[in-house]
ZAMARGU-4260 file (C-alpha; in steps of 0.2 Angstrom, whole numbers, plus 5000, padded with zeros to 4 digits):
<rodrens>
0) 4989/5160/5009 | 4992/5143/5014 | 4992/5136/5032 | 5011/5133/5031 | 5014/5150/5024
5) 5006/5157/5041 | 5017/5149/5052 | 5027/5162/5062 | 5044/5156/5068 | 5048/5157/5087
10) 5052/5143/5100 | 5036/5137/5102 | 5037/5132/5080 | 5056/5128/5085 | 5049/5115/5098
15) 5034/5106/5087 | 5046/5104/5075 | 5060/5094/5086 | 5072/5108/5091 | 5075/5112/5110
20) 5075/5128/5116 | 5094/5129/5116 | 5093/5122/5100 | 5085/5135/5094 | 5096/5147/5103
25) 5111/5140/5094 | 5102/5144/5077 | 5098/5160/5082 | 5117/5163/5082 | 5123/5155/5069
30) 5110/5164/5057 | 5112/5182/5067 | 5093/5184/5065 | 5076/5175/5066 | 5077/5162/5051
35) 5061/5159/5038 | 5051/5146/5037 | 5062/5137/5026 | 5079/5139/5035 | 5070/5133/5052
40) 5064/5118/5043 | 5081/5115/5036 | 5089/5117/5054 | 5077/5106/5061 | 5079/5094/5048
45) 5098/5092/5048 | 5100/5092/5067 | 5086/5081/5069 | 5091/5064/5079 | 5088/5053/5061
50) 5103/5063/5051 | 5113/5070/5064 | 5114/5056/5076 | 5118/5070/5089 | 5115/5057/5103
55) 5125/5042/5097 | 5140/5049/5085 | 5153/5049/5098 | 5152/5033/5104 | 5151/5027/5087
60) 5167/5032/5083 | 5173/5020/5093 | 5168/5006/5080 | 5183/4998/5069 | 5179/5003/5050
65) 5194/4999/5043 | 5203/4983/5036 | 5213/4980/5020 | 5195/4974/5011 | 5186/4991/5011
70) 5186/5000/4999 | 5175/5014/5009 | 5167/5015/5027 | 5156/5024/5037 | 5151/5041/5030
75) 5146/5038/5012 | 5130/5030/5003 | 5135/5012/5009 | 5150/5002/5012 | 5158/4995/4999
80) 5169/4980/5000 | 5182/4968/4989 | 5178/4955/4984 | 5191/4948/4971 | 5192/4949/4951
85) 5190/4968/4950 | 5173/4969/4960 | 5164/4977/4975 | 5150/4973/4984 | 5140/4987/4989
90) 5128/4986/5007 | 5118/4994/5020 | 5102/4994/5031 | 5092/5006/5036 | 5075/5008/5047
95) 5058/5014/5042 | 5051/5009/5060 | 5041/5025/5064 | 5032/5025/5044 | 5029/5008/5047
100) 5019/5006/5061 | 5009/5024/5054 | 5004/5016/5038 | 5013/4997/5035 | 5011/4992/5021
105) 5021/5011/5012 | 5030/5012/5028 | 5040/4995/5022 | 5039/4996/5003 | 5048/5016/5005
110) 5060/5006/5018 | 5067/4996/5002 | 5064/5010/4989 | 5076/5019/4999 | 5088/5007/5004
115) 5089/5002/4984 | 5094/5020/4980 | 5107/5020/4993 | 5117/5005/4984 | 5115/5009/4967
120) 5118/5030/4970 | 5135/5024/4972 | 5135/5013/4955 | 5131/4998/4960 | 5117/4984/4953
125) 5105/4977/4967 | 5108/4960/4968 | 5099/4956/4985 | 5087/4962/4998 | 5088/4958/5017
130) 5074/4964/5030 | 5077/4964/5049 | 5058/4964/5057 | 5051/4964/5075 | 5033/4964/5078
135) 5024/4966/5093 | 5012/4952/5103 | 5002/4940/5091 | 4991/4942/5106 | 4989/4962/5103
140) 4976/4964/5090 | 4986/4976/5079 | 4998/4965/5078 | 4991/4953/5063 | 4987/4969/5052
145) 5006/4975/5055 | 5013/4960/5050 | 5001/4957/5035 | 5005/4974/5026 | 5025/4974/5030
150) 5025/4960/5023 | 5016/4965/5007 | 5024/4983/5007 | 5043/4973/5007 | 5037/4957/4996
155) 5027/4970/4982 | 5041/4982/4981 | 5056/4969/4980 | 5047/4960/4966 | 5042/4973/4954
160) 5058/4983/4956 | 5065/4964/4952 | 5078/4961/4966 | 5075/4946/4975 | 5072/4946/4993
165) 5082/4932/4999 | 5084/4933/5019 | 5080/4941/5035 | 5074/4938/5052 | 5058/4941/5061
170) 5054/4941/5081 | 5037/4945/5091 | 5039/4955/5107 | 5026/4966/5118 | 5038/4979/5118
175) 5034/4981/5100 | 5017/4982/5099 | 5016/5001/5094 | 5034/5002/5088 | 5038/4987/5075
180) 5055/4987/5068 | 5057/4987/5051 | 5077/4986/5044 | 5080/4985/5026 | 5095/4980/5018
185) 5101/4980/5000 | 5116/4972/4991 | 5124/4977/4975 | 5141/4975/4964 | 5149/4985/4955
190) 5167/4989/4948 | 5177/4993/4962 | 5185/5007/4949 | 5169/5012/4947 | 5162/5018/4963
195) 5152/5033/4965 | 5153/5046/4981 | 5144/5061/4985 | 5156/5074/4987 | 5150/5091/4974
200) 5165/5098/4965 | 5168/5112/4952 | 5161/5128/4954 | 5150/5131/4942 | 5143/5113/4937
205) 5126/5109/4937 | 5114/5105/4949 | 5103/5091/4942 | 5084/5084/4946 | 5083/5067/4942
210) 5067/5055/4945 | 5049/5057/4950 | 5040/5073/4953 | 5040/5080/4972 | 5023/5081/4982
215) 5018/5083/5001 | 5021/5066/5005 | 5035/5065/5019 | 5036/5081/5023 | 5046/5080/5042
220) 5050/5062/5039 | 5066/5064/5046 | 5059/5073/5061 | 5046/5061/5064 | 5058/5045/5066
225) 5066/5055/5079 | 5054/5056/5090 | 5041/5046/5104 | 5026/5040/5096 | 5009/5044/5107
230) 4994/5045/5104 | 4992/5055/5090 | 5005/5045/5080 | 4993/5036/5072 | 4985/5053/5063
235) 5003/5055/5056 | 5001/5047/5038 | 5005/5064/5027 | 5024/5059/5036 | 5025/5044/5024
240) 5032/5042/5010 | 5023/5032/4995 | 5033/5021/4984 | 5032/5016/4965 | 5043/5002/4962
245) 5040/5003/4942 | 5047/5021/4945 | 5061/5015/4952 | 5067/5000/4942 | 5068/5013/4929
250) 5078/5026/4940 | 5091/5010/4941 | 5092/5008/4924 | 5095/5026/4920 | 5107/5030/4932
255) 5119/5016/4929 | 5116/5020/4910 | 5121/5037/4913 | 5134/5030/4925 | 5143/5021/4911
260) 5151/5040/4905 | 5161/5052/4910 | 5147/5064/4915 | 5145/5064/4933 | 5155/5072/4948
265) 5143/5067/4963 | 5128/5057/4965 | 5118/5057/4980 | 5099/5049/4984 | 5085/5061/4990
270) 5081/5051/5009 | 5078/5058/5023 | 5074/5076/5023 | 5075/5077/5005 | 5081/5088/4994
275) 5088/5094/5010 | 5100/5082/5016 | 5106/5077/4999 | 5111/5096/4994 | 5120/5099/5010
280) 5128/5084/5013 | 5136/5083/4993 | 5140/5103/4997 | 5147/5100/5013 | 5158/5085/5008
285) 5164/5093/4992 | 5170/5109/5004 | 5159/5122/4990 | 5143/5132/4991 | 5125/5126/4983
290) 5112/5138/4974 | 5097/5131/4972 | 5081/5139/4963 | 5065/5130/4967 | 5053/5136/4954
295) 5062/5122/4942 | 5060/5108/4953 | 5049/5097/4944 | 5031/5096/4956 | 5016/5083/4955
300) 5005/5096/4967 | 5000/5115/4965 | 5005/5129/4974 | 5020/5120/4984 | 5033/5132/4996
305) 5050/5131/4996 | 5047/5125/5015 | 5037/5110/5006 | 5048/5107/4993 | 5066/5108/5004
310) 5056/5094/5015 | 5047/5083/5006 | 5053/5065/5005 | 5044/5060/4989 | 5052/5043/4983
315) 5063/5038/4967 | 5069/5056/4968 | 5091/5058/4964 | 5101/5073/4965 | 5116/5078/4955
320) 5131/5087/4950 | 5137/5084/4932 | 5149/5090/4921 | 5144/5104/4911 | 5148/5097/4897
325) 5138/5085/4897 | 5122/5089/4904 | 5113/5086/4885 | 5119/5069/4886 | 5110/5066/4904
330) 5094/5074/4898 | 5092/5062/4885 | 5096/5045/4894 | 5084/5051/4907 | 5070/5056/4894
335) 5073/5040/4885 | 5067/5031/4901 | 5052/5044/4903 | 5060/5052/4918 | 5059/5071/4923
340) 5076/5079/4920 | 5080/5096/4928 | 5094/5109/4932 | 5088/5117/4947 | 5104/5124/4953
345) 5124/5126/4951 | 5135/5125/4963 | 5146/5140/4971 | 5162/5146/4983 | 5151/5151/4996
350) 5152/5137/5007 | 5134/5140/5011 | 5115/5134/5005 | 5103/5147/4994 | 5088/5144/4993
355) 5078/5156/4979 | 5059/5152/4972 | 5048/5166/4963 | 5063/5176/4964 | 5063/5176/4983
360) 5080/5172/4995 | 5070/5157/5006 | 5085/5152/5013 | 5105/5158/5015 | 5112/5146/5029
365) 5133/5143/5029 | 5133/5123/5026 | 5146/5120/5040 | 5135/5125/5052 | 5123/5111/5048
370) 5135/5099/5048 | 5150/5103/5058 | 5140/5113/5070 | 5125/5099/5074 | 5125/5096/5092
375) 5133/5082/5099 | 5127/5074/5117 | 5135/5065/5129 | 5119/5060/5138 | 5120/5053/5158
380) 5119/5035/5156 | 5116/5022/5170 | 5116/5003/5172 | 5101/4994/5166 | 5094/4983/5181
385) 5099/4968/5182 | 5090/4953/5174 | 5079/4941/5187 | 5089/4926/5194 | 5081/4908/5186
390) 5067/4903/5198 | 5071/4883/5202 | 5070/4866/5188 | 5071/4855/5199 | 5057/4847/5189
395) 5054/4832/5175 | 5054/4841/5159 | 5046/4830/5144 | 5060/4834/5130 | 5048/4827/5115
400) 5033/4840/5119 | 5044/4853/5123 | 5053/4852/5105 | 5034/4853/5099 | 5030/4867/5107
405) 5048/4877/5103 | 5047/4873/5086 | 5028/4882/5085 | 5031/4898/5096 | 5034/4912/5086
410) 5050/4916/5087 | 5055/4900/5081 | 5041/4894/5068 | 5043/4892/5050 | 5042/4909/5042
415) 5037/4900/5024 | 5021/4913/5023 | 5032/4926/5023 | 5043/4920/5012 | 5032/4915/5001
420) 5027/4932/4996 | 5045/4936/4990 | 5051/4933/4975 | 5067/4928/4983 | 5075/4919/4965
425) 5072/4933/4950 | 5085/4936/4942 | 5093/4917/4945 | 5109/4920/4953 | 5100/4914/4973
430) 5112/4899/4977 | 5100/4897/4993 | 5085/4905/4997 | 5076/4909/5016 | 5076/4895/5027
435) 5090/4884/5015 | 5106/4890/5024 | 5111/4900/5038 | 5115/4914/5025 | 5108/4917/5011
440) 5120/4915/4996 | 5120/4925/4980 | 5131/4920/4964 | 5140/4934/4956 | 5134/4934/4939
445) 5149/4931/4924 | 5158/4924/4940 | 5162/4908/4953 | 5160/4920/4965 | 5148/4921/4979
450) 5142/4933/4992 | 5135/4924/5009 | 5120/4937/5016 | 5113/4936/5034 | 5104/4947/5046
455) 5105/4943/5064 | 5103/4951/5084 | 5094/4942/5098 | 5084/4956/5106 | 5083/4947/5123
460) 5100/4944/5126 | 5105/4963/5121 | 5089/4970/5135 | 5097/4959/5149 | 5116/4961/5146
465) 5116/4975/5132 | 5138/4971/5129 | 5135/4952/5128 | 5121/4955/5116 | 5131/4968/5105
470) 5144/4957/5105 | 5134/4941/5100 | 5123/4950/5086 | 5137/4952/5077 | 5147/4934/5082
475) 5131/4926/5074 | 5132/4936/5058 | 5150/4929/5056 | 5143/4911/5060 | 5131/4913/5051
480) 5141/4918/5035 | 5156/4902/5040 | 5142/4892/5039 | 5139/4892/5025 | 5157/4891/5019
485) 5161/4909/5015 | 5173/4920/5024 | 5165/4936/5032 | 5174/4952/5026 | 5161/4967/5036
490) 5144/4971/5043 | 5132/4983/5040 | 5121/4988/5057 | 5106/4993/5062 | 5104/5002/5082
495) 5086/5002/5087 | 5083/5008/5104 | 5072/5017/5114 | 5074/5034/5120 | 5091/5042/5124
500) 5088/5055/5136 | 5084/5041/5147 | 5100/5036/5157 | 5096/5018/5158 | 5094/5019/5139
505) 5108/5028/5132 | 5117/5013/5145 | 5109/5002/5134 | 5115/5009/5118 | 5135/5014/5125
510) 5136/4995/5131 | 5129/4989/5114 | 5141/4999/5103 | 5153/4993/5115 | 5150/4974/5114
515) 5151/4976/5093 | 5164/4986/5093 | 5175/4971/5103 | 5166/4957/5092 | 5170/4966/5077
520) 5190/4968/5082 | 5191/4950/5084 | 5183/4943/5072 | 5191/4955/5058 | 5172/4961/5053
525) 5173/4981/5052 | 5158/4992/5052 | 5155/5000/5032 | 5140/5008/5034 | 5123/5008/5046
530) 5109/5018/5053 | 5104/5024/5073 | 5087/5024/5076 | 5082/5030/5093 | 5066/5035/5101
535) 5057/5019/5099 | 5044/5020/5112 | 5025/5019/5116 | 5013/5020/5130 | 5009/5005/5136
540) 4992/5002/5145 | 4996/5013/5161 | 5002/5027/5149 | 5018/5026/5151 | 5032/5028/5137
545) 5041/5010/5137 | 5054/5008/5126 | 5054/4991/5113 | 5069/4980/5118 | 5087/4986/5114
550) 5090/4978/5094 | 5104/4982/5086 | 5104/4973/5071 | 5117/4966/5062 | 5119/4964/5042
555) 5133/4954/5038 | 5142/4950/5021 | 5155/4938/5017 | 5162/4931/5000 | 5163/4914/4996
560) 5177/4911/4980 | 5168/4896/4973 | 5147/4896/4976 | 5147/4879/4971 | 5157/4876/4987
565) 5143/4883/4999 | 5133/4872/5010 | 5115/4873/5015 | 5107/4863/5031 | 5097/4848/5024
570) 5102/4833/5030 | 5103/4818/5017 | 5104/4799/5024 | 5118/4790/5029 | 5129/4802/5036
575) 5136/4806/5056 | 5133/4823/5064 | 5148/4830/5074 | 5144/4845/5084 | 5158/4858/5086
580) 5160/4870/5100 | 5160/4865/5118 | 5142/4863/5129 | 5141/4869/5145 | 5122/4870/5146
585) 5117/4887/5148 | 5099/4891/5149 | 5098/4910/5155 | 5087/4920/5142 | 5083/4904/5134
590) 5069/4903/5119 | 5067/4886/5131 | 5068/4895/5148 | 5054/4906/5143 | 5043/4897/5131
595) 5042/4880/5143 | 5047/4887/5159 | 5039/4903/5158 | 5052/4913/5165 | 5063/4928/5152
600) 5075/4927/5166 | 5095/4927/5170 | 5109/4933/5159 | 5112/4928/5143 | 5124/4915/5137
605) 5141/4925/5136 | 5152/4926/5120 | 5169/4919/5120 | 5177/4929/5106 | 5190/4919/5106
610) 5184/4902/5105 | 5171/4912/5091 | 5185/4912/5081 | 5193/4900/5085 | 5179/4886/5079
615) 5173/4897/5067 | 5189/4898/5058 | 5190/4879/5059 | 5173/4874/5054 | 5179/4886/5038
620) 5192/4876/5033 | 5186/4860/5032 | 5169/4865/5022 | 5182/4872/5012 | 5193/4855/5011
625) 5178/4845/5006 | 5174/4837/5022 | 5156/4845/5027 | 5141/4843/5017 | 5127/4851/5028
630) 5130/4865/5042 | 5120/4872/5054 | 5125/4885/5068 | 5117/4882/5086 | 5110/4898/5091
635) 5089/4901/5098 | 5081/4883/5104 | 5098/4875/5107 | 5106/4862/5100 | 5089/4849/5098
640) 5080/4863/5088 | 5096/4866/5076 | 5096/4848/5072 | 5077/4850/5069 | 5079/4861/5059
645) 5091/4852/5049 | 5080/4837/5047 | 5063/4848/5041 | 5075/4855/5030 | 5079/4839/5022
650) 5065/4829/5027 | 5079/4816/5034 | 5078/4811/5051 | 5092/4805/5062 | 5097/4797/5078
655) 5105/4803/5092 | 5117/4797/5106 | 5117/4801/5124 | 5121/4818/5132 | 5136/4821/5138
660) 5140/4815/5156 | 5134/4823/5171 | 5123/4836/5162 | 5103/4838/5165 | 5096/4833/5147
665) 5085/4851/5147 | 5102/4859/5148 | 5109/4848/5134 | 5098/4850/5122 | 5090/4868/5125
670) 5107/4877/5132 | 5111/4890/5119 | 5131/4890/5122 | 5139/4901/5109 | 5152/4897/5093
675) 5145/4880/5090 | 5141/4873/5074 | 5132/4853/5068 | 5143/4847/5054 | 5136/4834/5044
680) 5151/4823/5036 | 5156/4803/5031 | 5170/4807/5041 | 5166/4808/5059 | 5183/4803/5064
685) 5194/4814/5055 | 5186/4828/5058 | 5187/4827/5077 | 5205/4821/5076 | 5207/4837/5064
690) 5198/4847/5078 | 5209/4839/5092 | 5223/4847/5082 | 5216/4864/5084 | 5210/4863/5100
695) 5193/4863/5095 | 5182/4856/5105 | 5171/4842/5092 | 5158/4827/5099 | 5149/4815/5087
700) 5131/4816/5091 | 5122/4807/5080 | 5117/4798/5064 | 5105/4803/5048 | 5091/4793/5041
705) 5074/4789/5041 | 5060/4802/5045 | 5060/4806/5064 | 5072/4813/5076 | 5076/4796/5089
710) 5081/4801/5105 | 5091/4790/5118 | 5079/4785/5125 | 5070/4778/5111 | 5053/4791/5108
715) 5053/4797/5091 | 5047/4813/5085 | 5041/4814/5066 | 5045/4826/5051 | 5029/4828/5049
720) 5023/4832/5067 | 5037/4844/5069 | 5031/4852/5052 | 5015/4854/5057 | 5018/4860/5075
725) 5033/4875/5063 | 5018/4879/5053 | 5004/4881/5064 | 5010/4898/5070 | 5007/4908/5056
730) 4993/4898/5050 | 4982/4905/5068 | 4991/4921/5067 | 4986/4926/5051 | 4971/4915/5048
735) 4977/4906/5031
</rodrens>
């Protein structure tokens, strides 16, 4: 008898396997009896914090998911969107923090395996990956080994499976030193007539295996991402997942083979928790009963319970319901691509989940009650103390050093050893690739159409004013995607935050949700899809649980109707820069304030949605009428580390005029004032008298050429030494 097999089932099993005691109380009720094994697990599975969301549901709600582009919202797969000529694009990001920090380099490669099945389940083709990534301290000693196999788990999986990784963003924090965040996010098209959901009908159809063989790996995944890590977390590596892209890229294959006929009803990926979660949730949506019978569930180890096999999260794996008819036809596109093939179940009227294996009943639960019934908390929150005041500059600050030493901290460094690891062009449809444009920008294949990609939160701003940071993750992702000429139709997000029970925290997350939900309404970019990741805490040095700082990431999309029309950032000789959007100088929670100063102090530039959209919409428009030909939002550094960038980006320099009157010049250039964007044009004047029209505020700052940024004052700063001083970060960090 194995160690699993002797488990007896009580509280005290209840508890180590995340349930609280009323928790388990509530499943006592529901089931009338003690449950096995096998039902306690799928309880504790289902209500877990990971598939439930019991502590962030309600106030997600309050999102707006809706415009007359989505074709479906929150509740499915992903999010799918039109995006003209017949087509949809198909999106979402998810987290694999928790895995990642237990065993990187798997952790991160499973988070794109599985964010890959969660696009093409519904019968799309991957087109794009995206990553979201925080790290903690270069100065903490596991911070190099982290990084180095995230990296190689995202780069080796997105290459063999053949999507190209072509975007994402990356920050270093103490907060995350035992607690990295790792956000993957995938992109597909496919026929907007021919989207796939999950919902099981007709009683009677077949319940179908489809993928790799199931083993041990995973087992409590689901469970383990919704809880503190301590110190035992590290021991935890039978709780992940390991990945075989090859598998995969064949699994694409023969599902949107199979896909191409009339033989199936409901689709559904095997993530977290399993075969779990993907039989309940296609029962429960398709409002019939499941029957399950385990002894045909094709198994890579000996001697595996139904317990192991309803919670293993094995990779590559699908589930599901076909047409009876045509079950001959699936087997054989599946066998064709040397995939296990296998009807394991049917599905019934009961409204409820059996279980059997060796002619045993391991599990009779009725489905609603681990859906409909999951518990649903409104936890106390509180205020999150106040940021500290900015301590005095009344000093002389050297502008030229400090763009040097900006332009080499880490969260502003080139992130060109990263990239270079992802094969961010395969399959020759990457318009602009990491570090080319403010999006990344994807062609449709067979089509003029484009699709402009960008992740984007600022983790400071959201830990000292968690509204203004909700609000400005996504306002960035919209000008993000303007920038590049293409018009933002809806984001995907990602809500990483610490531990709910906290009041302070759960402030953290309400205010958030808030701030996005505002954003999105007035920039008309609903929420289609996303993920809530909680928990995301470690003890610090004084063995205390701290939580990382509040990131709720953002994935945007937008479409752009002809990709030859997008713009990148490089700058080319003998134009005028004209910046749009007004300056007021605001330096509180500044990249400036912190990494010259030395102080993560005041509150964080607020977001005037309004004026967002107001310049936004503008600076649309005229990329659109011809009149831009580089672009470049203003968001970490400030305005003199945009136009940096700009100039590294296209090894042109350029020369720029005086402040504007009145302000302190560290204010100028390092503010980070929101909704501006550097245009580079021949036609400086038309484009402010086109912006005076609007009443869009629009200042020419300066001229390109040559190979050094001028300042007014005359000093010069190189390419080359601002190259240097971008790469150096990396290069010490990791040694190369």
């Amino acid at each position: 008898m194995s160690k699993i097999q002797k488990l007896v089932v009580n509280e005290a099993l209840a508890k180590q396997f995340g349930l609280s005691a009323d928790e388990y109380q509530k499943v006592l009720s529901i089931m009338g009896r003690t449950p096995s094994l096998t039902e306690l697990g799928i309880f504790s599975v289902m209500w877990s914090e990971h598939c439930s969301y019991k502590s962030s549901r309600a106030w997600l709600r309050n999102l707006p998911t809706e415009a007359p582009w989505v074709i479906h919202g929150p509740g499915e797969n992903a999010g799918v969107v039109d995006i003209g000529e017949g087509l949809a694009a198909v999106f979402k990001m998810e987290s694999h923090n928790h895995p990642s920090f237990i065993e990187p380099y798997q952790g991160a490669a499973t988070g794109v395996g599985g964010i890959l099945r969660d696009v093409f389940t519904m019968g799309a083709r991957p087109i794009a990956n995206l990553n979201a990534l925080r790290f903690g301290s270069p100065d903490n000693p596991q911070t190099r080994h982290i990084v180095d196999g995230v990296i190689r788990g995202i780069g080796g999986y997105g290459n063999c499976v053949g999507v190209p990784t072509v975007g994402g963003e990356v920050n270093f924090h103490e907060s995350y030193n035992g607690n990295p965040l790792v956000n993957a996010m995938a992109v597909g098209i496919a026929r907007k007539d021919r989207i796939f959901l999950s919902a099981a009908a007709g009683v009677g159809n077949p319940v179908i295996y489809v993928g790799s063989k199931t083993g041990r790996d995973g087992i409590h995944g689901a469970t383990m991402a919704s809880a503190e890590f301590d110190e035992d977390s590290a021991s935890r590596r039978p709780t992940v997942q390991v990945g075989d892209p090859f598998v995969e890229k064949l699994l694409i294959e023969a599902c949107l083979e199979l896909m191409a006929t009339d033989a199936i009803v409901a689709i559904q990926d095997m993530g977290a928790a399993g075969l779990t979660s993907s039989a309940v949730e296609m029962a429960g949506k398709g409002g019939v009963g499941i029957e399950l019978d385990l002894d045909h569930v094709p198994q890579r180890e000996d001697q595996m319970t139904a317990y192991e096999m309803m919670l293993s999260e094995s990779q590559e794996r699908m589930l599901m319901v076909l047409r009876a008819d045509r079950t001959e036809i699936a087997k054989q596109i599946f066998e064709k691509w040397e995939l296990d093939f296998a009807i394991i179940g049917h599905l019934t009227d009961t409204g409820r989940i059996v279980i059997k294996h060796h002619n045993q009943t391991e599990a009779d639960i009725p489905l609603a009650s681990l859906a409909d019934e999951a518990p649903l908390y409104k936890r106390p929150s509180s205020n999150y103390p106040a940021p500290q005041p900015i301590a005095s500059l009344n000093i002389t600050i050297d502008i030229e050093k400090s763009v040097i030493k900006l332009l080499g901290c880490a969260d502003l460094a080139s992130r060109s050893w990263i990239w270079d690891q992802y094969d961010s062009t395969i399959g020759g449809q990457t318009v602009y690739r990491p570090g080319q444009g403010d999006a990344a920008v994807v062609k449709v294949d067979g089509h003029h159409l484009g699709l402009a990609l960008t992740t984007d939160c600022t983790p400071r701003y959201c830990q000292a004013d968690a509204y203004q940071g909700g609000a400005q993750a996504v306002a960035e992702a919209w000008r993000n995607i303007t920038a590049v000429g293409a018009k933002p139709l809806a984001i995907t997000d990602n809500l990483n935050f610490g531990n709910p029970e906290k009041p302070e925290i759960m402030g953290q997350i309400i205010a958030a949700i808030e701030g996005m939900k505002d954003a999105c309404n007035a920039l008309d970019f609903p929420v289609v899809s996303g993920n809530v990741s909680l928990y995301n805490e470690t003890r610090n040095a004084q063995n205390e649980n701290v939580s990382v700082l509040p990131t709720p990431a953002i994935g945007g999309l937008g479409v752009i109707e002809d990709v030859s029309k997008s713009l990148g950032i490089a700058l080319q000789k003998n134009y005028k820069l004209v910046l749009i959007g007004k300056t007021e100088g605001h330096l509180g929670q500044t990249l400036w304030l912190r990494e010259i100063m030395g102080q993560e102090a005041g509150y964080p530039p607020p977001v005037d949605l309004n004026i967002e959209r107001l310049n936004g919409d503008f600076v649309r428009t005229i990329i659109n009428q011809g009149l831009v030909s580089a672009c470049h939002d203003v968001s970490d550094g400030g305005l003199l580390i945009s136009i940096a960038e700009m100039a590294m980006a296209g090894n042109t320099g350029c020369t720029l005029d005086v402040p504007e009157s009145g302000m302190r010049p560290e204010a100028y250039w390092f503010g980070e004032d929101q909704g501006r964007y550097i245009v580079m044009t021949s036609d400086a004047d038309l484009i402010i008298s086109k912006a005076k029209e609007q009443g869009v505020a629009a200042r020419l700052i300066g001229y390109t050429g040559g190979d050094s940024l001028v300042m007014p004052s005359g000093a010069m700063i190189t390419i080359a030494r601002m190259k240097a001083a971008s790469k150096s970060f990396f290069e010490n960090l990791m040694k190369v």
